[in-house]
C-alpha atoms as one frame of an Amber mdcrd trajectory, in Angstrom:
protein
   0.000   0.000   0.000   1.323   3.295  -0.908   0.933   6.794   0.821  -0.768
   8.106  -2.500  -3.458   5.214  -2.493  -6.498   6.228  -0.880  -9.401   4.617
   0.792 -12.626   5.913   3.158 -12.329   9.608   1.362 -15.739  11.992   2.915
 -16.608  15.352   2.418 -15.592  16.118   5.557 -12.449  15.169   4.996 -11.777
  16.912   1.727 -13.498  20.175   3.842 -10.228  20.164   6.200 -12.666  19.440
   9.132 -10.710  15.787  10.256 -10.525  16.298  14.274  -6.697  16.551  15.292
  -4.728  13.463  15.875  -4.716  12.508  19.147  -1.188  11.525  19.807  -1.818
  10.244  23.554  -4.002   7.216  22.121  -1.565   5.917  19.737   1.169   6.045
  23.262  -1.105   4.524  25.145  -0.563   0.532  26.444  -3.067  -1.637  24.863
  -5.920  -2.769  27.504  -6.025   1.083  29.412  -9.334   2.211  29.889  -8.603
   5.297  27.133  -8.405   2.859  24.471 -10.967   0.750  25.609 -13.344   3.183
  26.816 -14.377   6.072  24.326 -10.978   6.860  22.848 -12.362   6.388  19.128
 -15.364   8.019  19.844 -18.376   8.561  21.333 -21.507   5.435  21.305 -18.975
   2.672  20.507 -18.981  -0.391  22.092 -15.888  -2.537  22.962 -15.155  -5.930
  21.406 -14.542  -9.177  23.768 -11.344  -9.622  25.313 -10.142 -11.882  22.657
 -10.989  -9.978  19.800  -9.741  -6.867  18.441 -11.401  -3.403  19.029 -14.338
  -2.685  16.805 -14.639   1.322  15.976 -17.835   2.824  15.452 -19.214   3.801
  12.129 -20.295   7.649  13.223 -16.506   8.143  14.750 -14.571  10.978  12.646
 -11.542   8.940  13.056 -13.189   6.763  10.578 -13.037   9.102   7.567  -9.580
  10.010   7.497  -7.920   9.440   4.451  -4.846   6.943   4.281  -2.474   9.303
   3.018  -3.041  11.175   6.543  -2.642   8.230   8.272   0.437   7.125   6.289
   1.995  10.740   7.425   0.982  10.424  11.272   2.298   6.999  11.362   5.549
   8.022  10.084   6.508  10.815  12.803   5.616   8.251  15.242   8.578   5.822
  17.082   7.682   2.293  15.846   6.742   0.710  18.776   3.797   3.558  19.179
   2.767   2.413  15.756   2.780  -1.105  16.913   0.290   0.246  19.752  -1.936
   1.998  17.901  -2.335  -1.074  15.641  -3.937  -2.583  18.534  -6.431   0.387
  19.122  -9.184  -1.598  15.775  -8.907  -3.380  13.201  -8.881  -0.245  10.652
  -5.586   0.935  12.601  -4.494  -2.061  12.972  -4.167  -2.706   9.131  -2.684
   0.124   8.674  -0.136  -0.096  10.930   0.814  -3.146   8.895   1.548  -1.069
   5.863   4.200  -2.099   3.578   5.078   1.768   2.276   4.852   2.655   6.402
   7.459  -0.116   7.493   9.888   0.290   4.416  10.503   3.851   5.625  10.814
   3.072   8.930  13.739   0.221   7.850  15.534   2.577   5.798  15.773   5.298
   8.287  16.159   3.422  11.382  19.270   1.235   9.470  20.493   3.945   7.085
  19.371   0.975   4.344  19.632   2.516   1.122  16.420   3.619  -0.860  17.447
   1.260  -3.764  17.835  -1.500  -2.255  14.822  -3.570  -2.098  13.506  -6.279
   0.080  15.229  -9.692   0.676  14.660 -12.023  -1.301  12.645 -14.504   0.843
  11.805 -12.089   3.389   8.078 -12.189   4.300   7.874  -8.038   4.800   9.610
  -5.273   5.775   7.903  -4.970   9.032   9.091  -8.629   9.395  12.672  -7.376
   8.297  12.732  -4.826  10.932  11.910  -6.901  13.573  14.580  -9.365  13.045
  17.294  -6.380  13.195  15.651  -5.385  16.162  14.985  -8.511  17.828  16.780
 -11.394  16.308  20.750  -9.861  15.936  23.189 -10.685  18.879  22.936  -7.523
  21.268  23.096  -8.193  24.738  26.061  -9.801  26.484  25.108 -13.029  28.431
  28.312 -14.736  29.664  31.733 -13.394  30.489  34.419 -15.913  30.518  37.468
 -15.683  32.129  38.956 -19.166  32.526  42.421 -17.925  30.377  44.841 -16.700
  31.773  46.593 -14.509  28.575  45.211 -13.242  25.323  42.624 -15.687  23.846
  43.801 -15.114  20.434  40.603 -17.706  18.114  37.222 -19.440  19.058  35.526
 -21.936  16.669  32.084 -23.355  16.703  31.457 -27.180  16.173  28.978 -27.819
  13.552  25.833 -28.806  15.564  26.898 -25.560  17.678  26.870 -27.456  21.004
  30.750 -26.730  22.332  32.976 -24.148  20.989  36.685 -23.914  21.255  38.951
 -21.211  22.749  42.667 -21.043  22.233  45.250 -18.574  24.081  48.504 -17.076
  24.527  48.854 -19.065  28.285  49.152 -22.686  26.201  45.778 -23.473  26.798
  42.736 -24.996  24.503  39.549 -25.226  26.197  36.360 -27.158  24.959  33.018
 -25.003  26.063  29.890 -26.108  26.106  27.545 -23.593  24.036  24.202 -23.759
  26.303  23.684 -21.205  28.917  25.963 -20.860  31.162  28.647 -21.890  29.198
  30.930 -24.414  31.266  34.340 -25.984  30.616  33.917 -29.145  28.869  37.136
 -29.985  28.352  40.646 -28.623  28.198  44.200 -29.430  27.610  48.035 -27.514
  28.673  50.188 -27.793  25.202  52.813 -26.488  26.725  53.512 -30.289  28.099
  54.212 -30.510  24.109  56.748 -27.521  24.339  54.351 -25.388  22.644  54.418
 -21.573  23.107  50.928 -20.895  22.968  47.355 -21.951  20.875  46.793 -20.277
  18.194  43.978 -22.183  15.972  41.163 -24.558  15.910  38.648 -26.345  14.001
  36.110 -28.985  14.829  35.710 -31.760  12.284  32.723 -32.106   9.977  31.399
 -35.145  11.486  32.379 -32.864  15.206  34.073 -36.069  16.641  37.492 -34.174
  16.128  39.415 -30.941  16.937  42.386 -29.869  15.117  44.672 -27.598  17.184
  46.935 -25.238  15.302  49.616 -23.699  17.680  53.623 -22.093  17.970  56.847
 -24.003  19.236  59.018 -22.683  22.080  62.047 -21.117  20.038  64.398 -18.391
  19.281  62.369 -14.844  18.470  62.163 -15.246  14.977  61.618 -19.311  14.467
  58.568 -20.390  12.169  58.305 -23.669  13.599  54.613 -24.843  14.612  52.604
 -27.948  14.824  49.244 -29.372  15.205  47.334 -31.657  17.573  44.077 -33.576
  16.649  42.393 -34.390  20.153  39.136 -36.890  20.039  35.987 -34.854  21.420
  33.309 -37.562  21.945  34.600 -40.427  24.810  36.916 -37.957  26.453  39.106
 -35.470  25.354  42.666 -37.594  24.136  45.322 -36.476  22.004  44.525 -38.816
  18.882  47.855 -37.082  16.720  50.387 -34.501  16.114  51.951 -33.166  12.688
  54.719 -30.366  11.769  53.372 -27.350  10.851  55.816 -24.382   9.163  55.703
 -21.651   9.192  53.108 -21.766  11.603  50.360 -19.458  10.385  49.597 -21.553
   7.882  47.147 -22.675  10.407  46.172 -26.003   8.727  43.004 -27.104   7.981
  40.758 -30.049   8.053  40.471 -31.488   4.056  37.955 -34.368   5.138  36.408
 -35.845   8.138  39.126 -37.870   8.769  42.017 -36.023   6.765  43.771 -32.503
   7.325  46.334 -30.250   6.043  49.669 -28.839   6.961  52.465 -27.262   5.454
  56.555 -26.984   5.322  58.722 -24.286   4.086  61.884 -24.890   2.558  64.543
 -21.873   1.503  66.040 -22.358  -2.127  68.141 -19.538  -2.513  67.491 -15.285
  -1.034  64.109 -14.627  -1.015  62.955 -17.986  -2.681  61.621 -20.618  -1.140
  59.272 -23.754  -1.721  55.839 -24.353  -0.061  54.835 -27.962   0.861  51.141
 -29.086   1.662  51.016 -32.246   3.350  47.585 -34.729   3.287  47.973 -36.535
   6.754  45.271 -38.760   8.236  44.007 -38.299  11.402  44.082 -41.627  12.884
  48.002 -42.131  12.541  47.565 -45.539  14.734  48.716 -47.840  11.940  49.603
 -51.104  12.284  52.447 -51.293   9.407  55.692 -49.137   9.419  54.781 -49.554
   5.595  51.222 -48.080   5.774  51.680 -43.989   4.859  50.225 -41.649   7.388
  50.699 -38.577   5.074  51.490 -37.824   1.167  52.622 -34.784  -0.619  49.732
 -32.708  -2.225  51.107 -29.752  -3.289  54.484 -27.889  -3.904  54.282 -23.647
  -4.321  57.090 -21.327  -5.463  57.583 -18.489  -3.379  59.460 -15.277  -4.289
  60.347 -12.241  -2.727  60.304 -13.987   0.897  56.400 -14.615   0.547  55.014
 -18.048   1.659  51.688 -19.791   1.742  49.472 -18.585   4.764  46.009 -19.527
   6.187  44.991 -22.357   4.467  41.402 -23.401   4.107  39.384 -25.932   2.084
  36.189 -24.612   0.394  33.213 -27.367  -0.608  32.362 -26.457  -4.161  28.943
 -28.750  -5.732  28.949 -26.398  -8.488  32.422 -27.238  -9.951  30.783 -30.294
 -10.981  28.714 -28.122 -13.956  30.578 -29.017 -17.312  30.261 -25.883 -18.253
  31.524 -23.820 -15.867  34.383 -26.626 -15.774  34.829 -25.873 -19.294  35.122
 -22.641 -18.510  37.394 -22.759 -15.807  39.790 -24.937 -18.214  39.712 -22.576
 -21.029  40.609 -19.321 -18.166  43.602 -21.457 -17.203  45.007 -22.316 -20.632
  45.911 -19.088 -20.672  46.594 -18.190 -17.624  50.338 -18.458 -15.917  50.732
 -18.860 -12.370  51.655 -15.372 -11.425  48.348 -14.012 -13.207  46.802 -11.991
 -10.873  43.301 -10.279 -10.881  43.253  -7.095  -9.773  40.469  -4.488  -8.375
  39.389  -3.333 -11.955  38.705  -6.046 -13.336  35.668  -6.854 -11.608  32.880
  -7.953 -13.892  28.935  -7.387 -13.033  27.994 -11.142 -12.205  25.211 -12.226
 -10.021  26.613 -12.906  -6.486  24.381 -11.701  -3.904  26.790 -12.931  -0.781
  24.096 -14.580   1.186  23.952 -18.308   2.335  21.444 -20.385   0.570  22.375
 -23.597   2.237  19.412 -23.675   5.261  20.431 -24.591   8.510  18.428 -27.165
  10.538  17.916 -25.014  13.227  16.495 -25.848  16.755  12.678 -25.994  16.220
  11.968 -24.187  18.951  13.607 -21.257  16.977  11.776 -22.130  13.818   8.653
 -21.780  15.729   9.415 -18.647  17.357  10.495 -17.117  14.278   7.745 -18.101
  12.015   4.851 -17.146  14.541   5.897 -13.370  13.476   4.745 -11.917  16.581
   2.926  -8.387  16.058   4.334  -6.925  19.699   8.013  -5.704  19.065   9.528
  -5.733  22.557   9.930  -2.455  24.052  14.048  -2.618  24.052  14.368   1.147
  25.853  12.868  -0.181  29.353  15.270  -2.955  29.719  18.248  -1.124  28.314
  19.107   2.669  27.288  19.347   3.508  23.372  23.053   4.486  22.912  23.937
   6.253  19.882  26.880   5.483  18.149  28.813   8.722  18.876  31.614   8.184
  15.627  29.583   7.474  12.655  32.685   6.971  10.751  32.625   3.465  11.651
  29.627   2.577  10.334  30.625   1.749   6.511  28.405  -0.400   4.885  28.969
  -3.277   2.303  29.122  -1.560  -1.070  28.282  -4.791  -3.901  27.827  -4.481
  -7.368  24.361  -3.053  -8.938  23.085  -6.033 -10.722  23.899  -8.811  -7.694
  20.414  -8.283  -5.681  17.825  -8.331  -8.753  19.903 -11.194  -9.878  19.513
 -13.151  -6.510  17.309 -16.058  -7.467  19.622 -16.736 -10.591  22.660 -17.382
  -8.108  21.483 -20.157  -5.974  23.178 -23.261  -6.286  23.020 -26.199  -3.570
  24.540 -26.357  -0.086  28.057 -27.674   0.121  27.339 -29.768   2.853  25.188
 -31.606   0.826  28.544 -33.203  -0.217  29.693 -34.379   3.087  28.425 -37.108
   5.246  27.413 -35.632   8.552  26.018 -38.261  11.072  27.115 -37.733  14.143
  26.676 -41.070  15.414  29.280 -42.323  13.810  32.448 -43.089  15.611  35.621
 -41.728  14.029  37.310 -45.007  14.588  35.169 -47.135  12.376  35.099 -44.873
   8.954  36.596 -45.950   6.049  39.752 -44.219   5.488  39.133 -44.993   1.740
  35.916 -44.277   1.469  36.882 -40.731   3.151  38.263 -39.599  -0.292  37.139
 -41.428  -3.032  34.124 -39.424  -4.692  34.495 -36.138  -2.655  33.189 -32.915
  -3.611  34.959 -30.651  -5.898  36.943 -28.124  -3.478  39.037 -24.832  -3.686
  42.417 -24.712  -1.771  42.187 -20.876  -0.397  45.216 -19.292   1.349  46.716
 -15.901   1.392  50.717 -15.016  -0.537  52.081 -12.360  -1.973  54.793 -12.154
  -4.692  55.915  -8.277  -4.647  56.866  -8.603  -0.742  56.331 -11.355   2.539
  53.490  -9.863   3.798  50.128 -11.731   2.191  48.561  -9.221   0.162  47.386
 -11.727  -2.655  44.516 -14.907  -2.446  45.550 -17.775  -4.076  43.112 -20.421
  -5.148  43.675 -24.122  -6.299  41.202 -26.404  -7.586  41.380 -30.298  -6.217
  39.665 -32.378  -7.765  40.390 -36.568  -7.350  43.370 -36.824  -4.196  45.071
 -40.041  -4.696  46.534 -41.012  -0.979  48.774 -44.327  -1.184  47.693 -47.499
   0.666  51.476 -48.756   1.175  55.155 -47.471   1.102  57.399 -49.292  -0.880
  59.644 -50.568   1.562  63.216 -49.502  -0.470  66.348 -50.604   0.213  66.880
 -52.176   3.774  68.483 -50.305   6.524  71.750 -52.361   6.095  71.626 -50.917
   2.268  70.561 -47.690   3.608  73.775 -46.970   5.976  76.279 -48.546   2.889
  74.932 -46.233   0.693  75.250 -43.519   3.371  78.941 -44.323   3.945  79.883
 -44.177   0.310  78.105 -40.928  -0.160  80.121 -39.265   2.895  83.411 -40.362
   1.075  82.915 -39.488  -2.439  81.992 -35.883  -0.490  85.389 -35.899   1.314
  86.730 -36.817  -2.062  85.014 -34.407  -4.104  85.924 -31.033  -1.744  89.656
 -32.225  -2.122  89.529 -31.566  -5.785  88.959 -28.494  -8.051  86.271 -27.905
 -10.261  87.592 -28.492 -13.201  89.292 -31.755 -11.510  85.329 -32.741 -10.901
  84.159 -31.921 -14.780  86.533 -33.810 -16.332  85.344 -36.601 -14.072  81.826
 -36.274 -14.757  83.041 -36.101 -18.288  85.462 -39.845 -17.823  82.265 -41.531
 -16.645  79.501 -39.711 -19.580  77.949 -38.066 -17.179  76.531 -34.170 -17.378
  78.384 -32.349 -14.730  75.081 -31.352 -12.366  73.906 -27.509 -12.644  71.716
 -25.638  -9.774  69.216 -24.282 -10.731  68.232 -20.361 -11.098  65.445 -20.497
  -8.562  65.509 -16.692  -8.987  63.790 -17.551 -12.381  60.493 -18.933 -12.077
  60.566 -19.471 -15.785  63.039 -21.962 -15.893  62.351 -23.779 -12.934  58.507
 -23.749 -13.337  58.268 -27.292 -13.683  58.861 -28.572 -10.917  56.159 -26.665
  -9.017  52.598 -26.975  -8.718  50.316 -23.928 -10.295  48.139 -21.736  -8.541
  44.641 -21.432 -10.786  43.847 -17.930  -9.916  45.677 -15.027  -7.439  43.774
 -12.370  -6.592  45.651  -9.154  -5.767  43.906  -6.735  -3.110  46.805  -4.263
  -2.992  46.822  -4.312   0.956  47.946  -6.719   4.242  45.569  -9.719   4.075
  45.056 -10.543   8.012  41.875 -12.663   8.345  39.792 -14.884   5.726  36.209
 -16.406   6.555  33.469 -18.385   4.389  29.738 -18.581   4.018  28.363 -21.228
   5.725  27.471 -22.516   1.996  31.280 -22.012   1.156  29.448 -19.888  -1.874
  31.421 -16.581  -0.524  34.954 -15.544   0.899  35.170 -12.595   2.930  38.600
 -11.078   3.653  39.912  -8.897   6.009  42.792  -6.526   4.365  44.379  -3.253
   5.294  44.978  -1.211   2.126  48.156  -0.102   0.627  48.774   3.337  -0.469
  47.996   3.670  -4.049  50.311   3.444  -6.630  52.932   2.683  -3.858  56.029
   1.271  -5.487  57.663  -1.401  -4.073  61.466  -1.463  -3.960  62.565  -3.781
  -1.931  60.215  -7.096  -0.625  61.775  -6.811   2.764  59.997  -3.471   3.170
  56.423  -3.542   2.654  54.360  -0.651   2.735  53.133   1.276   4.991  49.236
  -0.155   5.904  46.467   1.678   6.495  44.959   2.164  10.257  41.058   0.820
   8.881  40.527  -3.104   7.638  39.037  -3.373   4.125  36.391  -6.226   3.846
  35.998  -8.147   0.603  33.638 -10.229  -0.738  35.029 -12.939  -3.202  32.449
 -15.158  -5.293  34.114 -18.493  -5.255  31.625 -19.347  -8.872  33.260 -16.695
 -10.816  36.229 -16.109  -8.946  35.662 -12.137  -8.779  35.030  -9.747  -6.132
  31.127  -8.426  -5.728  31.463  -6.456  -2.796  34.051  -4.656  -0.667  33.721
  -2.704   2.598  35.849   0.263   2.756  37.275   1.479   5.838  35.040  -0.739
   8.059  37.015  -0.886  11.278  40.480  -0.492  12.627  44.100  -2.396  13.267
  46.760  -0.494  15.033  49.719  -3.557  14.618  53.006  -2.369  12.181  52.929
  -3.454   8.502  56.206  -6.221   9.488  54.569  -7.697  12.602  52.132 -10.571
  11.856  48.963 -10.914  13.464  45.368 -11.983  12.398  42.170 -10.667  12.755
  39.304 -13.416  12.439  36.203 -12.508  11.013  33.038 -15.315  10.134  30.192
 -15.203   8.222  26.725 -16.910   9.071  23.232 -16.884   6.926  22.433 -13.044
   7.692  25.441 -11.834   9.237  29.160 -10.874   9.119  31.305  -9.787  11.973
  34.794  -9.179  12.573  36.976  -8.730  15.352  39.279  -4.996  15.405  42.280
  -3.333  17.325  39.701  -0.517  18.345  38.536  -2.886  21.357  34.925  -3.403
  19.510  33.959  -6.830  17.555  31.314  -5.616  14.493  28.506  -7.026  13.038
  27.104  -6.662   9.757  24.334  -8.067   7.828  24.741  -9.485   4.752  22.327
  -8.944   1.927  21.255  -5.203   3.329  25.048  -4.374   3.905  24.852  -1.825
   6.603  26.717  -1.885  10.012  24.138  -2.948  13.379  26.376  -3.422  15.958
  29.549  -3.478  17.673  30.818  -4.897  20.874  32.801  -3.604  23.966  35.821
  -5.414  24.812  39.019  -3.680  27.177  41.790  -4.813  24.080  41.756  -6.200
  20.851  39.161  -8.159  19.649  40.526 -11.299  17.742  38.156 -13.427  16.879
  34.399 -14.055  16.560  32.245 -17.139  15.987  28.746 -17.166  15.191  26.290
 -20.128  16.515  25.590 -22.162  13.575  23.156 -23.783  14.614  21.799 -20.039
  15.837  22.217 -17.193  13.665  21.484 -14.905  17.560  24.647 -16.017  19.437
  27.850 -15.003  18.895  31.144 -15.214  20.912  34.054 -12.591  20.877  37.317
 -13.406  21.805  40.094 -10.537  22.978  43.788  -9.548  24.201  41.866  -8.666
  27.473  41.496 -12.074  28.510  38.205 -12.521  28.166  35.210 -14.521  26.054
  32.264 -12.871  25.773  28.395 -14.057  24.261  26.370 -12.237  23.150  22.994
 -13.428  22.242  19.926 -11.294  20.412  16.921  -9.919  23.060  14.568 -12.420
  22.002  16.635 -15.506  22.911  18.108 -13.885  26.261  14.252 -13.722  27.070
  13.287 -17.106  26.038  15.937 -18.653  28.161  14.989 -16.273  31.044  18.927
 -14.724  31.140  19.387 -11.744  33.080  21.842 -10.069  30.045  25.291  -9.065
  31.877  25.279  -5.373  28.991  24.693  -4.553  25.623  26.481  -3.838  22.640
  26.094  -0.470  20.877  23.851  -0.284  18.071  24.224   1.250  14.750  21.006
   3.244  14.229  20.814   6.242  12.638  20.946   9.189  14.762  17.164  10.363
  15.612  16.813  13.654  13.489  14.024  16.736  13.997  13.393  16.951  10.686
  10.060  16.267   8.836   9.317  12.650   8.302   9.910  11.520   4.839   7.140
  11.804   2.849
């Protein structure tokens, strides 16, 4: 319905003689004797308790033209509109007015007038109560079990436990439900490991990968990771070298992860090694292999692979956009690089289509669509955000919402076996990669200096892991060939080079060269090629992915433009505000980016990570500025942010429930924050809240 529609026109209201508005009845609680009483007019008669108000047919109020009403609605907060709705049924329609509510949205969220509904969404009034009543806003739990910066928290698929890591050595299992208590937990420094810096729960949840740092000198790379069982007691199941160790690692199947090795080939170039290890490294065969060699990168300019992660991609499987794929790469050399202007207009509207199996109880809850919006301002105090500079919305190409429907392909999960009664113990480890989904290897490099300013993605598509080692020579064999090698050395450094060619040259044998590792060109064989690198011109420090795996968002601080780069071993200066950009992982392009969304203080040579995730209708991030913020996804605009006393690392959202989210920070502490409407289902008595982005309350005339 639309302001300029009208309905119920009179005479007397064309005269100009429609009675004031009578502000005090549409502010008045529902069931007060004004509104029951006579408020609409004199010689009506009240409905039964369990219907609505009936008005009566000689009231003025009746004849009052929509258009009026549209315009008194408007200057009113929404919860008074909400009220008056509840005064008849006339008002009550009206108050459900689609022209009324979309105004309301776009001013309350600063939503641009262009952009149009969600697709999906079952109104705008429906739309503004979820950002009012369904986003994570009030603070819950406080956890303070570490003892040092909790530097990364990780949900476990069915979103019962979570999983903390810190700078004191620890890893702690929580359990999600309120209050959130210790499940289990483990001291790696037993292991001679300096701290925790990474997790990731399994797919089937009956694992945790640990990603953490080795005691060392200052400036040593060396890491590792742990898998620990989670279901029949918390036990250390495996560990596997990890370097350099913010490569993270990464699970590649439910019983199969991913870790990497760095090996120097000459200054400034090295080799990057991706290892496929199983799990369960309980074999009963020195001869059965626990790991094989996936991968092998070239590095230049002191760059190395970073951040790996493993994205489930169903729609790879399309021959044509195979096809397609295969033709881009023909011509396509491994240092091609995409950068920001190449972005085409593609459909990519960066919202999950995959549909969560949510708790029922929220289903029901959520599709009742109650009409009463709770009244927010007598539990907590409206707190204006006070620098509006923050609030910088997601900026995505024109075409990618009206093309919305044409982008939906099916869940990525749909690919992976997830029953979770399944012990680990008794899967096939063959079975565990034959037939898998198509994936995307995602990590972060660079190739003009070491910091990670570039993504890199590789497509996998059949992983062939061997069954048995061939045995080789014996260890007798082994140590005599070992001895003869040692003396042909001691031989060989007694003699000059030209001694040692004419040798070579005796026995018909090509006098070995090394080779230029300096040029790529010439050594390019031996290496494994990345399919696409995507340049973003800035420090990469924190990657996340749709829960369909459809979209990568990335957290970057920009380089100056047109900065020159002279030497790799200085990178440029970084700017104070994180970038956020939104990758398509169909057409491999960027559809969105975030500028200047939120802030890092850390020098351009120091490494450090700020996590971000991604859920159905929301993205948040952790910052320097000691706030975690929240964004939603299809609308783009800022709605909250959240108080820590240091740097925010990390955030998880609930997957299982879009309305809880847990921020982890330098100060110590884990916070959860959960949205109004499930703090009051679950009877919690909220601990704060976080500050919302609305936009600031302005004198002016209502929009018309």
């Amino acid at each position: 319905m639309s302001a300029e529609a009208s309905t119920n026109s009179s005479p007397s209201s064309s005269s100009g003689a429609v009675p004031p508005y009578p502000s005090k009845m549409a502010r008045t609680e529902v069931g007060s004797p004004e509104v029951r009483a006579g408020s609409v007019g004199s010689g009506c008669s009240s409905a039964d308790e369990d219907e609505d108000v009936e008005y009566c047919e000689n009231s003025p109020w009746v004849f009052i033209p929509e258009p009026v009403f549209g315009k008194i609605f408007l200057a009113l907060e929404p919860r008074d509109i909400m009220r008056a709705g509840q005064t008849c049924k006339r008002w009550n329609k009206l108050s459900r007015d689609e022209y009324i509510w979309r105004k309301y949205f776009q001013r309350e969220f600063n939503v641009e007038a262009s952009i149009g509904l969600k697709p999906g969404a079952e109104s705008w009034r429906a739309e503004y109560k979820r950002l009012t009543d369904n986003v994570p806003m009030v603070m819950t739990d406080v956890l303070t079990n570490h003892s040092h910066q909790v530097l990364h928290v990780s949900f476990s698929h069915n979103g019962k436990m979570f999983a903390t890591c810190s700078k004191d050595g620890f890893v702690i299992v929580w359990n999600s439900a309120y209050p959130s208590t210790i499940r289990d937990s483990y001291d790696m420094r037993k292991l001679s490991w300096k701290y925790t810096q990474f997790s990731q729960f399994n797919q089937s949840d009956t694992l945790l990968l640990v990603s953490g740092v080795h005691f060392g000198a200052p400036h040593s790379t060396s890491g590792e990771i742990a898998v620990f069982t989670v279901q029949g007691g918390f036990r250390l199941k495996c560990r596997v070298a990890n370097r350099p160790y913010d490569i993270f690692g990464s699970w590649f199947s439910d019983q199969h992860l991913l870790s990497g090795d760095l090996n120097w080939l000459a200054h400034l170039v090295s080799t990057s090694f991706l290892w496929l290890n199983k799990a369960n490294q309980e074999v009963d065969s020195e001869h059965t292999p626990i790991r094989n060699q996936m991968y092998k990168f070239y590095n230049r300019n002191a760059s190395s692979i970073r951040a790996i992660m493993v994205a489930n991609c169903p729609w790879l499987n399309d021959e044509s956009v195979a096809k397609k794929d295969e033709s881009a790469g023909e011509g396509t050399s491994k240092t091609a690089v995409i950068d920001d202007d190449e972005d085409d207009r593609r459909i990519g509207n960066p919202l999950s289509h995959y549909q969560m199996n949510q708790d029922q109880a929220m289903d029901d809850v959520y599709r009742a669509g109650r009409v009463f919006i709770p009244d927010i301002d007598l539990d907590f105090p409206y707190i204006p955000l006070e620098n509006h500079d923050y609030a910088s919305p997601i900026h995505y190409l024109d075409e990618f919402r009206r093309e919305y429907e044409d982008s939906y392909y099916e869940s990525s999960d749909d690919c992976l076996d997830d029953d979770d009664d399944q012990e680990d113990d008794d899967m096939s480890e063959v079975d565990d990669l034959d037939n898998i989904c198509p994936k995307y290897l995602i990590f972060s490099t660079g190739s003009k200096t070491y910091t990670p300013h570039q993504i890199g993605f590789k497509r996998i598509g059949n992983v062939n892991f061997p069954r048995r080692i061939d045995p080789g020579p014996s260890l007798k064999e082994r140590i005599a060939l070992r001895e003869r090698q040692r003396e042909l050395e001691v031989i060989m450094r007694e003699m000059s080079q030209e001694e040692i060619r004419l040798q070579y040259i005796l026995q018909n044998e090509t006098p070995p060269v090394e080779p230029n590792w300096a040029n790529y060109e010439s050594v390019s064989d031996r290496f494994d090629k990345i399919d696409k690198l995507i340049d973003l011109h800035g420090h990469i420090i924190g990657m996340g992915l749709s829960p369909d795996h459809r979209y990568l968002y990335v957290n970057s601080r920009p380089w100056p433009k047109n900065y020159v780069i002279r030497n790799p071993l200085e990178p440029p200066p970084i700017a104070q505000e994180i970038d956020i950009h939104v990758i398509d992982l169909m057409t491999l392009k960027k559809v969105g980016t975030m500028l200047r969304a939120h802030k890092a203080y850390t020098p351009n040579t120091e490494c450090f990570f700020i996590f971000l995730d991604v859920c159905d209708n929301y993205v948040a991030s952790g910052a320097e500025d000691m706030h975690a913020y929240l964004w939603d996804r299809y609308y783009g605009v800022c709605l909250a942010k959240y108080q820590h006393g240091d740097v925010v690392n990390s955030v998880a959202f609930n997957p299982r429930d879009n309305e809880m989210l847990v921020t982890t920070s330098d100060d110590y502490e884990i916070k959860i924050w959960r949205s109004l409407s499930q703090a009051k289902k679950l009877g919690i008595q909220p601990v704060g809240k976080a500050v919302e982005f609305r936009k600031a309350k302005s004198k002016a005339a209502p929009p018309s």
